[in-house]
C-alpha positions in Angstrom: -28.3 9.7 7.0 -30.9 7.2 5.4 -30.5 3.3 7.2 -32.5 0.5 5.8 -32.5 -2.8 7.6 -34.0 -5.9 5.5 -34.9 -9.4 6.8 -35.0 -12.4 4.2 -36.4 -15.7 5.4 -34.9 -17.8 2.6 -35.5 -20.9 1.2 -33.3 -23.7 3.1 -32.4 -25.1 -0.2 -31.7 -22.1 -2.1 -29.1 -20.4 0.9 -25.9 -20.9 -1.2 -27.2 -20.0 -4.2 -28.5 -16.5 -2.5 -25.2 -15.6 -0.6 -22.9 -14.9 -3.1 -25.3 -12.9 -5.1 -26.2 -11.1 -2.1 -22.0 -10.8 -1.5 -22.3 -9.2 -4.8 -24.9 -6.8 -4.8 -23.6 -5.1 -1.5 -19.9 -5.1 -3.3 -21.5 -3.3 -6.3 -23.4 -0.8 -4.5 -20.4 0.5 -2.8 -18.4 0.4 -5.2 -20.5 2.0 -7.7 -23.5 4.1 -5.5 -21.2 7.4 -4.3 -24.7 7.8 -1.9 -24.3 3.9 -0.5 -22.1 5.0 2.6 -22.3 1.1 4.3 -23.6 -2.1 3.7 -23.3 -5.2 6.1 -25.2 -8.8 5.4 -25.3 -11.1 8.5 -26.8 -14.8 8.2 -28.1 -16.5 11.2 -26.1 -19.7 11.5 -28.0 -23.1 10.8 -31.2 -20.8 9.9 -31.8 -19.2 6.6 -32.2 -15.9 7.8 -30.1 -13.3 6.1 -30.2 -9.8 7.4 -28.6 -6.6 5.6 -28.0 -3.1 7.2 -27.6 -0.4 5.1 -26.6 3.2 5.0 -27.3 5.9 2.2 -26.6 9.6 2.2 -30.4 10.4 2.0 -33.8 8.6 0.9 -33.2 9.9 -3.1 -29.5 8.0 -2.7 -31.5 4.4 -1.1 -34.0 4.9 -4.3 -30.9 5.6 -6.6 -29.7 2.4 -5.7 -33.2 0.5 -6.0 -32.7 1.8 -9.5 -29.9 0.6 -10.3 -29.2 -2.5 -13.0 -27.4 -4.5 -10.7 -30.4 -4.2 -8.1 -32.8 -5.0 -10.7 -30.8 -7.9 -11.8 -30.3 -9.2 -7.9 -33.8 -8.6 -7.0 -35.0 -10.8 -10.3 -33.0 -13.8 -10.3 -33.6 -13.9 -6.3 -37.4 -13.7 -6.0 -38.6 -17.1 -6.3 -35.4 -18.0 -3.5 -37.3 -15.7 -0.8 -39.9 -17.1 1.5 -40.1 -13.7 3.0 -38.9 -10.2 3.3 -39.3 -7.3 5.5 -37.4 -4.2 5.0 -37.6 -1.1 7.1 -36.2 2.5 7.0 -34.5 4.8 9.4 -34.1 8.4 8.8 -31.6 10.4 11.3 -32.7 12.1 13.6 -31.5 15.8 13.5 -30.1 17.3 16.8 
């Protein structure tokens, strides 16, 4: 198991222009990405934080999806809408 968490601080006035490509990028990786096992967004209400959990098979199925046309196409027409973004990884720990 491979998680990735990513915080966006986004700009105020571009929020509802973000979600719903956001809404679709997570749809399209699970639909389409057999390694994308789970993706959740979550938006602080009355802030312009968005926050996405994520979980891939393995690290080669998280950069699968990073090269993927629909990330690409997310990740370009949502740059210039992000004040910031952090993203960590997780890997499993193995008992």
């Amino acid at each position: 198991m491979f998680a990735v968490a990513v915080t966006f601080q986004v700009k105020l006035d571009c929020l509802t222009a973000f979600l719903p490509l956001m809404l679709e990028n997570a749809r399209t990786s699970l639909r389409e990405e057999p390694g994308c096992q789970h993706f959740d967004i979550c938006h602080t209400p009355g802030e312009a934080t968005v926050f996405l959990y994520e979980i891939y098979d393995n690290k080669a199925a998280f950069d699968a999806h990073r090269a993927m046309d629909h990330f690409k196409d997310f990740d370009a027409a949502t740059a210039q809408m992000i004040d910031t973004k952090k993203l960590r990884v997780y890997e499993e720990v193995i008992r």
